[in-house]
C-alpha positions, 0 to 999 in steps of 0.5 A: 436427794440422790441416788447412788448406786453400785454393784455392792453396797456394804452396810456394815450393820447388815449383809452386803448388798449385790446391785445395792444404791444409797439414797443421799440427803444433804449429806446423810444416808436418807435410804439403803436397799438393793435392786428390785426393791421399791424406793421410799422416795421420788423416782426422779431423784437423779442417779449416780451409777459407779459401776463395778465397786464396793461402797463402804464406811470410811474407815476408823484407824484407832490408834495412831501416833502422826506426831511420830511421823517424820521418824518414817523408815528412820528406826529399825526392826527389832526382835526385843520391844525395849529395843526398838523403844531405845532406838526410837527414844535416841532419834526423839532426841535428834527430833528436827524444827518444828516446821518440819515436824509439823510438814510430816503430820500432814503428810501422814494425815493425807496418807491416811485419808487416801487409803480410805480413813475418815476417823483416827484415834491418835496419840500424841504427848505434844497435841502437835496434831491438833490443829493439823487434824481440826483444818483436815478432812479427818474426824477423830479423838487426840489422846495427850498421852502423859507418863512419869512413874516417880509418884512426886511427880504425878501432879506436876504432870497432870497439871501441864496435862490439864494446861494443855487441855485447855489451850487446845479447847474444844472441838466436836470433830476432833475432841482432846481427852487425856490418856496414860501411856502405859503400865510400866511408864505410869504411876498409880498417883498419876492413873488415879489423877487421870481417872479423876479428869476423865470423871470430868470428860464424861462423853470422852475415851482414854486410851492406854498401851496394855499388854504389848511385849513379854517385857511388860508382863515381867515387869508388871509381876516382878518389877525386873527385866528389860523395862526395868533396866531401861528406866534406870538408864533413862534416869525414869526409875522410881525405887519407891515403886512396887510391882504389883504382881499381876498381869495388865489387864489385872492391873489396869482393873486395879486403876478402875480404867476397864470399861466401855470409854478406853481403848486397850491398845495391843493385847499381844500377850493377853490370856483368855481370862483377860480377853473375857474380863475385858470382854465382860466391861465392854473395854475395847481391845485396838490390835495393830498386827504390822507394828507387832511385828516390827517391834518385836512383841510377837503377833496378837492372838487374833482369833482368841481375841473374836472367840471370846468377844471383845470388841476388837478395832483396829489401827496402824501405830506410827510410821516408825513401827508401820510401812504406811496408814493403809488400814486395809494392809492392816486388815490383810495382816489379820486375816492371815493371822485369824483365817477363821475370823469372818471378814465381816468381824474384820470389817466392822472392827475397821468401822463401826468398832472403832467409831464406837470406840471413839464416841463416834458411832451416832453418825459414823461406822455404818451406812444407815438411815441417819448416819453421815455419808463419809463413804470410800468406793473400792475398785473391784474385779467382775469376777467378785463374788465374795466382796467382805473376803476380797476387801479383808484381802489388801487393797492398794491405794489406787484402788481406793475412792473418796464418795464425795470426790466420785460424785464431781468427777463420774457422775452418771444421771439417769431417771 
């Protein structure tokens, strides 16, 4: 037994705690209280004092693509989607060897972890992160992402699908699913043989690209625009496929894939009638504001997306749309865009939101009796008084501390 104590210990299922302390077991939290309070356990236990900081969860980043990672500042802004996807396509084409690709993957999952991320959900079309995330620190999902429109195609595709699914087997830190790409770039043949695997993964969450860019909703209700036009260019075009006439929220309802086990990834352009179906089937919405921006779909409606209570996580997208995996710029880039959300919404849509979204919530999100000890300690000024709305503020790198690695380096004991 140990106890760890500091000046605010954030619980994240409770109000933040002013001189809190954690009592640790073997690596899970056995107690949680704050000064004063008497302590369930022997008072000879030794104590870890770590002074002015917050205690936290690690943080959740639901939705990257760390297979992107080697295009870091090798695609530009763009104010169209379909621009920016060209450009990034056209760099895929020039993609490097494999040993170097395989090189940025770490070095994006080593980013991630030194700002403070325990848990991702990561997309990738190659399971190229697999391995590089089963030897890290790091916890998470990977979603092989598949995608074809042209409906002939839809069991060639899943069959591969499948094949790799088994080649990468099976792990309880870091589980494969399978995942559709998006609307516009999946069949309904292929969404039906997805939901159909999915059936046979019953403990696993699927992920799914839903209203990003005003390109999809016309798309989706019209079948012309700049996505179509891009398919055509890119040799992807079905002729045989109908617009559906609806928006995507509508449509993926259509699929049968709304639901508590997928994560609806942007949401930019989702009215309140979607926010409240989604809200209504317990379907996560993950918002990723910086890569918004950078991509040109505009800015997620983050105070709507709270109004009408979804379940809101949060992730970064890949380095080729964001500046880094710092999950508390991403934060900052919310509260900016939502100042009537309260911080603690913020910070559990960092945590226990996106743990529960990635099937993870039994033993991450929150600091609880029972739960893992995976904690970060954040760097604060005495001046603090307001630890929730500071750590909504941005937190720099330097600032951020894994637990475990404070407990070698500025252990404190006392009796």
């Amino acid at each position: 037994m140990l106890i760890l104590r500091s000046r605010w210990i954030l619980p994240i299922a409770d109000a933040p705690l002013l001189n809190g302390w954690i009592a640790l077991d073997r690596g899970r939290v056995a107690a949680v209280g704050r000064a004063g309070a008497s302590l369930p356990f022997r008072d000879d236990a030794p104590l870890v004092d770590l002074g002015e900081m917050a205690v936290m969860p690690a943080l959740v980043n639901a939705h990257t693509h760390l297979e992107l990672s080697w295009m870091a500042g090798r695609v530009r802004r763009h104010e169209r989607f379909t621009g920016w996807v060209r450009e990034m396509l056209g760099l895929r084409r020039e993609s490097p060897p494999p040993d170097a690709i395989a090189a940025s993957i770490d070095a994006a999952i080593a980013q991630a972890k030194s700002f403070g991320t325990g848990l991702v959900g990561d997309i990738s079309n190659s399971l190229a992160t697999v391995d590089p995330l089963r030897r890290s620190d790091l916890r998470g999902v990977v979603f092989h992402e598949l995608l074809r429109l042209r409906a002939a195609d839809a069991d060639d595709v899943l069959d591969q699908g499948l094949a790799a699914l088994e080649r990468a087997g099976s792990s309880d830190r870091v589980p494969v699913s399978v995942a559709p790409h998006a609307p516009y770039s999946v069949s309904p043949q292929l969404f039906q043989g997805i939901r159909a695997v999915l059936a046979r993964l019953p403990f696993l969450p699927t992920s799914v690209h839903l209203g990003e860019s005003p390109e999809e909703v016309e798309f989706l209700a019209t079948g012309t625009g700049p996505w179509r036009q891009l398919l055509e260019d890119l040799g992807a075009w079905d002729p045989a496929w109908q617009p559906p006439r609806c928006g995507p929220v509508e449509y993926l309802d259509r699929m049968k894939l709304l639901g508590p086990r997928t994560l609806a990834v942007h949401g930019v352009q989702f009215g309140d009638d979607e926010l409240a179906r989604l809200a209504a089937t317990g379907t996560t919405l993950v918002t990723c504001p910086r890569s918004n921006a950078y991509v040109g779909v505009g800015a997620p409606p983050v105070e709507r997306f709270y109004r009408a209570g979804v379940r809101v996580a949060i992730g970064t997208d890949s380095l080729a749309s964001v500046d880094d995996l710092n999950l508390f710029s991403e934060l900052a880039a919310l509260r900016a865009l939502g100042p009537t959300v309260p911080a603690a919404s913020l910070l559990a849509s960092a945590t226990v939101e996106g743990a529960r979204a990635l099937g993870f919530e039994a033993q991450f999100g929150t600091i609880e009796p029972g739960r893992r000890a995976l904690l970060v300690a954040i760097d604060l000024p005495a001046s603090v008084s307001d630890v929730e709305e500071y750590l909504v503020g941005g937190i720099a790198p330097p600032a951020v501390h894994w637990v475990d690695s404070l407990l070698g380096e500025r252990v404190k004991y006392a009796t």
